[in-house]
N, C-alpha and C positions, 0 to 999 in steps of 0.2 A: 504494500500500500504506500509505504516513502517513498518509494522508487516512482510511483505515479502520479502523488502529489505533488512534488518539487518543481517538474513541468509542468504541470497543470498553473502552481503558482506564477512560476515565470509568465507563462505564454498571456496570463491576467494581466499581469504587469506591462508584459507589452502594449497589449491590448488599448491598454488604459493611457499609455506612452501616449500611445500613434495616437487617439481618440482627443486627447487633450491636444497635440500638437498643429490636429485638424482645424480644433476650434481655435486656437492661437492664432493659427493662419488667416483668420477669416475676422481679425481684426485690425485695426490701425490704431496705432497710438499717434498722439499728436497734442503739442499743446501750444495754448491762448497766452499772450504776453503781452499786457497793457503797461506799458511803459510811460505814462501819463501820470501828469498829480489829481486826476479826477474819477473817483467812481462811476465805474460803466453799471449803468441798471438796463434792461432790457437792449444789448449790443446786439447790433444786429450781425451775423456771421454768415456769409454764403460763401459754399465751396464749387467751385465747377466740375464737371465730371471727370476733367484730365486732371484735377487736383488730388485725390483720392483714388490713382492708381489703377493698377489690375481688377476686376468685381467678379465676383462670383456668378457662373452661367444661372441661367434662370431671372423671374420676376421677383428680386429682392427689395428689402423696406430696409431704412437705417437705423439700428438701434444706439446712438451713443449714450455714453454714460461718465461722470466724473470720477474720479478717483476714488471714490467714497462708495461707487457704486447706483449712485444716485444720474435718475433716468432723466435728460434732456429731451424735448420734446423736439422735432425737428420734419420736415418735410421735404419732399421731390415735387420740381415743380419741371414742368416741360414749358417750356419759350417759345418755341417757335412752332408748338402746333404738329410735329412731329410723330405725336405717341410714344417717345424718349424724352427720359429727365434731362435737364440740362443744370440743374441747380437745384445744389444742396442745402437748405438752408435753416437756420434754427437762433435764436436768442440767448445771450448769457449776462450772467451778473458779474463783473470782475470788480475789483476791488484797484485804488489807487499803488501804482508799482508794484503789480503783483504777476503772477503765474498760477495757471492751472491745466492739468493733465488732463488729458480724456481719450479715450478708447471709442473709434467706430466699427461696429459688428455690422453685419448683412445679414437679416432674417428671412423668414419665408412667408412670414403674418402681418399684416401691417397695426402699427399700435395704436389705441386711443389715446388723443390726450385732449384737455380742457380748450375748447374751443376760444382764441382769443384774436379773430380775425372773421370778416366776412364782408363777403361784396353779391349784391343781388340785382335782381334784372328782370323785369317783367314787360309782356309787349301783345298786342293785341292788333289784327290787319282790319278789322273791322267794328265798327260802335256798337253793333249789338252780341260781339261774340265777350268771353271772358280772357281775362286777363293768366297768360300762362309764362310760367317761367322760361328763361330763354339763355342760352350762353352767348349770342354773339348778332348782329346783324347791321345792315346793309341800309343805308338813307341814303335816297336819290335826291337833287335840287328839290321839286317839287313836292317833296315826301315833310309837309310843315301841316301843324294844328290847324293853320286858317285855312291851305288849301283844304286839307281830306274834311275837316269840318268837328275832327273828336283829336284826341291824344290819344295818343297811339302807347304811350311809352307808363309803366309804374314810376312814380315820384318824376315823373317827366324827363326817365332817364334812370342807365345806371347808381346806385348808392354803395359805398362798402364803408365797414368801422373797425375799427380795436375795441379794447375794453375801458378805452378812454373817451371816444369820440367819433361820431360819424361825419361822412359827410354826399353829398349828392352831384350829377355833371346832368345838365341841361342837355340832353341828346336831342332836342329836336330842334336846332339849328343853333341855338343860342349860344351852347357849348360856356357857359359861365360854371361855377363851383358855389354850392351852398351847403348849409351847415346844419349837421344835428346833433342837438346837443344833449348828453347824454346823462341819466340819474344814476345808473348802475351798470359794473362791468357786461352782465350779460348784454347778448347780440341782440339786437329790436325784432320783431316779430315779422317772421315775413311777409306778413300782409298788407307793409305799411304802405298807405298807398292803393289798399284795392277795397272798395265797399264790400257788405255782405252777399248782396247778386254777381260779385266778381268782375266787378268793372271799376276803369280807376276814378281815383275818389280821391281829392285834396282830403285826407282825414289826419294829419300829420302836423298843422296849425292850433291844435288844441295839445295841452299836457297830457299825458299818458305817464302810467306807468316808468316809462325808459326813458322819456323826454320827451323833445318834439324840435321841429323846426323853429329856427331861432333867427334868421338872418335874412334882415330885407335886401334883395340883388339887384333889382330891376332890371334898367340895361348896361351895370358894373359888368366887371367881368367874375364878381363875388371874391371867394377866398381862395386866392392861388391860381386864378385862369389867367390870361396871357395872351398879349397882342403885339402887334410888329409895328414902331414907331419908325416912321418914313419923315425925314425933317420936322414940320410941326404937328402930323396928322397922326393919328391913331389908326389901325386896321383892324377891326374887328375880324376877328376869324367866327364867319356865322354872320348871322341876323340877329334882329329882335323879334318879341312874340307879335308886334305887330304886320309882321312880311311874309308872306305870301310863296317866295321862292327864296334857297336859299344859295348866297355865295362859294358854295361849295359841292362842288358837281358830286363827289361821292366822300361820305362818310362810313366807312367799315368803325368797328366796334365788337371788341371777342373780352371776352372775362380769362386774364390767360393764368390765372390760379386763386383758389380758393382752400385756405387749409386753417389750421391751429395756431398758427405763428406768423402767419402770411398770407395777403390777397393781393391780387395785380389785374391791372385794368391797362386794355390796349387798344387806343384811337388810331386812325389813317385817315387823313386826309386828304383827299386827292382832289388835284384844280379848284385850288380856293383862288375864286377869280377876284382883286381890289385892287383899284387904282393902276389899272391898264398893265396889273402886273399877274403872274401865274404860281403860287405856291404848292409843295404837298408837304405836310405835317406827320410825323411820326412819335407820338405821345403814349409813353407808360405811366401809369399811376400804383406806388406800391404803398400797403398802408404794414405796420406790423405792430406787435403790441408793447403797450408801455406808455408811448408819446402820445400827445395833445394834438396830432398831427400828422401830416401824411407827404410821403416823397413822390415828385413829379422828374420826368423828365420829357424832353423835347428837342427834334432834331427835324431842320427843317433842308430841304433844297427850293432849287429858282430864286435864292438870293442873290440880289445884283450889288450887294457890298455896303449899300448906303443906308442899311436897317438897324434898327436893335432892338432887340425882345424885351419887349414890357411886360411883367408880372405886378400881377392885380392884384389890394387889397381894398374892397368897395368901405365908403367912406359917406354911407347918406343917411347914416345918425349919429353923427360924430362932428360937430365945429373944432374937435382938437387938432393941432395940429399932427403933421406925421412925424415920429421917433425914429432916431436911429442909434445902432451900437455897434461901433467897430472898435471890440477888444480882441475878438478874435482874428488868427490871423489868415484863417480860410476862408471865412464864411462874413458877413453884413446881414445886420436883423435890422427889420422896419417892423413897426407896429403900432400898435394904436390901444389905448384902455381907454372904454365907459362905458353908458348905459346905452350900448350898441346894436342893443338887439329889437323884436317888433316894439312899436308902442315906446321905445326906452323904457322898456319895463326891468331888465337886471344887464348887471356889467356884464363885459365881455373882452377878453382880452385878444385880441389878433394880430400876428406876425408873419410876415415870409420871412427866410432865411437862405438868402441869394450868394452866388460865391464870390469873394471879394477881388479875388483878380480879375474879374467880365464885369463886376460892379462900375456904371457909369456916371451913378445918383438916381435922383426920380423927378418927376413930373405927376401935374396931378390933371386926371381929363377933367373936358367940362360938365357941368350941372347939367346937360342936355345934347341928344343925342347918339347915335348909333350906339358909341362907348363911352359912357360918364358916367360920374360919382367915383370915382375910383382914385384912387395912389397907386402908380404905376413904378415899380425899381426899373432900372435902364441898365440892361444889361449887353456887351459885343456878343456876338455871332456871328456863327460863320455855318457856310453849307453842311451837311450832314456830318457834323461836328454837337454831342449832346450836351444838352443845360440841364444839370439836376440841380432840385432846388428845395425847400419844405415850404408846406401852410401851417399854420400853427393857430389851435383858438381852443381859449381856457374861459368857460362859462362858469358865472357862481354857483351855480345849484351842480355841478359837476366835483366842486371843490368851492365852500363858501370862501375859504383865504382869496378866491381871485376877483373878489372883491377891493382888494388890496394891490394899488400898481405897481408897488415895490417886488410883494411878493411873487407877480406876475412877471416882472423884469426879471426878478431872481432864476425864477423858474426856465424863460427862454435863451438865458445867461446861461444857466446851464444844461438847457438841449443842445445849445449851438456849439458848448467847449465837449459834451458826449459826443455828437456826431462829428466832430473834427477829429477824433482820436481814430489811427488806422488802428485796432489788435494788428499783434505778428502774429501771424500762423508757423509752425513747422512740422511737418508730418517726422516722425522717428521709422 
């Protein structure tokens, strides 16, 4: 019987060798290095797919995890539409001058984690049909509220939030950005936006539960939408709710991810006809959680050199002047505190966070017309070359402190020195 147990033990051993060294293999170590004097809370980290090496055959999920053991929540998101991830991405908390370790596995199940991201879409071809969910679509010139005679669109366009703040994009020519403002981390209901017969319904101007819409747009461009200043003129990209057809022969529109940690929203613009000139627009919108605010980017061609991208912050309940801060040395914050919202009924804090090397100053449109009400940053540009940029807006009933301008300065004082910090990555 020793004589049979000894191998028998071994070959266990082995067994156990090879079996653990399977699973070793099928993780990366790699770790985060904020070399910064400022605590990162909710960093955002995205890895590319050639970043994270060799992958295991098959439909794998990524499990990281920190040193401790403890599960990151993290997501695959595909870009281009593909049916392949292109990006890895997920949030951390690092600490001022510090390091941390973390291990990425490839599993076969995909994980749950706490929802703290979302972008929604409702659309309808016709006024007596119901409002259904949609991931993507297509607006022709004539495809406007006045022509067809209804709204076509839920919230008059796509919405996506964190667990801080929503916000909404005028899809039906307007293409302005407006705001909702939020009572509680969870996600707003997805009906927001459709009556009980299933058709859309301004029902979003009253308090609820999770909040409601907060912010008069008009014909602004709202918080974080964006136009092309040609010497003293403004160019709206779009119309107003008053036009009939719009200045832009085709608008595509796709939801290019929706997860736990992350949602992205992707405009096209093709032949936006103004001022005897030809543009097409290529706009992502990513929101993720944590911040009071959401990342835009923008890349245009048919620029003929003499433009610059004006980014909007609408200004038509507010006589204050507009604020700036350039302590940082990336990024120029503009903003504005008061009783900003419908009625001036509570404060409201709002900010873009523009990059300080294309920073040119601002301008403010006029009281009337195509694009007005608005504070505009003046930023260079150049042909298919991207402007990333943030909106930012801190309502009291979200946080009563932002009630208070100082602590609302404080606050976008330090979003702006967060998102200025690169983390180092290094895979081991």
């Amino acid at each position: 019987m020793s004589k049979i147990y000894l191998p028998l033990v071994q070959l266990c051993l082995i067994v156990l060798l090879f079996t653990q060294c399977q699973t070793e293999s099928n993780k990366t170590a790699f770790t985060l290095s904020n070399n910064s004097e400022f605590n990162l809370t909710d960093k955002a980290i995205s890895f590319q797919k050639s970043d994270v090496g060799d992958l295991p055959e098959g439909k794998l999920f990524p499990l990281i995890q920190t040193a401790a053991g403890d599960t990151i929540p993290a997501q695959l998101n595909d870009l281009d539409g593909d049916k392949n991830w292109d990006e890895l991405f997920f949030v951390v908390n690092l600490p001022a001058n510090s390091k941390a370790n973390y291990t990425l596995e490839w599993i076969d199940s995909e994980l749950k984690f706490p929802v703290r991201t979302s972008a929604r879409f409702g659309k309808r071809m016709a006024a007596d049909e119901h409002v259904k969910p949609a991931l993507s679509e297509v607006l022709k010139a004539p495809d406007l509220p006045k022509s067809l005679g209804f709204q076509r669109y839920q919230t008059d366009g796509p919405s996506w939030e964190n667990d801080k703040v929503g916000f909404r994009h005028y899809l039906d020519g307007r293409n302005a950005k407006d705001l909702f403002g939020k009572k509680t981390t969870k996600m707003s209901p997805e009906n927001v936006g459709i009556n009980a017969d299933g058709a859309v319904e301004d029902n979003y101007h009253v308090m609820e539960d999770w909040g409601r819409d907060v912010l008069a747009v008009g014909n602004s461009v709202g918080i974080g939408g964006y136009a092309l200043k040609v010497g003293d003129d403004l160019l709206r990209l779009g119309v107003t709710v008053d036009d009939s057809v719009n200045n832009v022969e085709e608008t595509t529109f796709r939801i290019l991810a929706e997860g736990p940690v992350k949602s992205m929203l992707n405009y096209r613009y093709k032949n936006w006809n103004t001022n005897d000139r030809t543009y097409a627009v290529n706009e992502i919108t990513s929101i993720w959680p944590g911040m009071y605010g959401y990342q835009n980017s923008v890349k245009f061609s048919g620029l003929k050199g003499d433009e610059e991208l004006a980014v909007g912050l609408v200004n038509i309940n507010t006589e204050n002047a507009l604020m700036e801060i350039k302590d940082n040395e990336k990024f120029v914050v503009l903003y504005t505190h008061d009783k900003q919202t419908y009625d001036k009924i509570w404060w409201l804090g709002l900010a873009i966070i523009v990059p300080r090397d294309l920073y040119l100053g601002y301008v403010e449109a006029p009281k009337t017309g195509q694009l007005s009400n608005s504070f505009m940053a003046r930023l260079k540009v150049e042909n298919e070359v991207p402007v990333n940029y943030y909106a930012v807006a801190c309502w009291e009933l979200s946080d009563e402190q932002f009630i208070n301008e100082e602590y609302f300065k404080d606050y976008i004082t330090d979003l702006t020195n967060q998102l200025a910090v690169d983390v180092e990555v290094s895979f081991k």
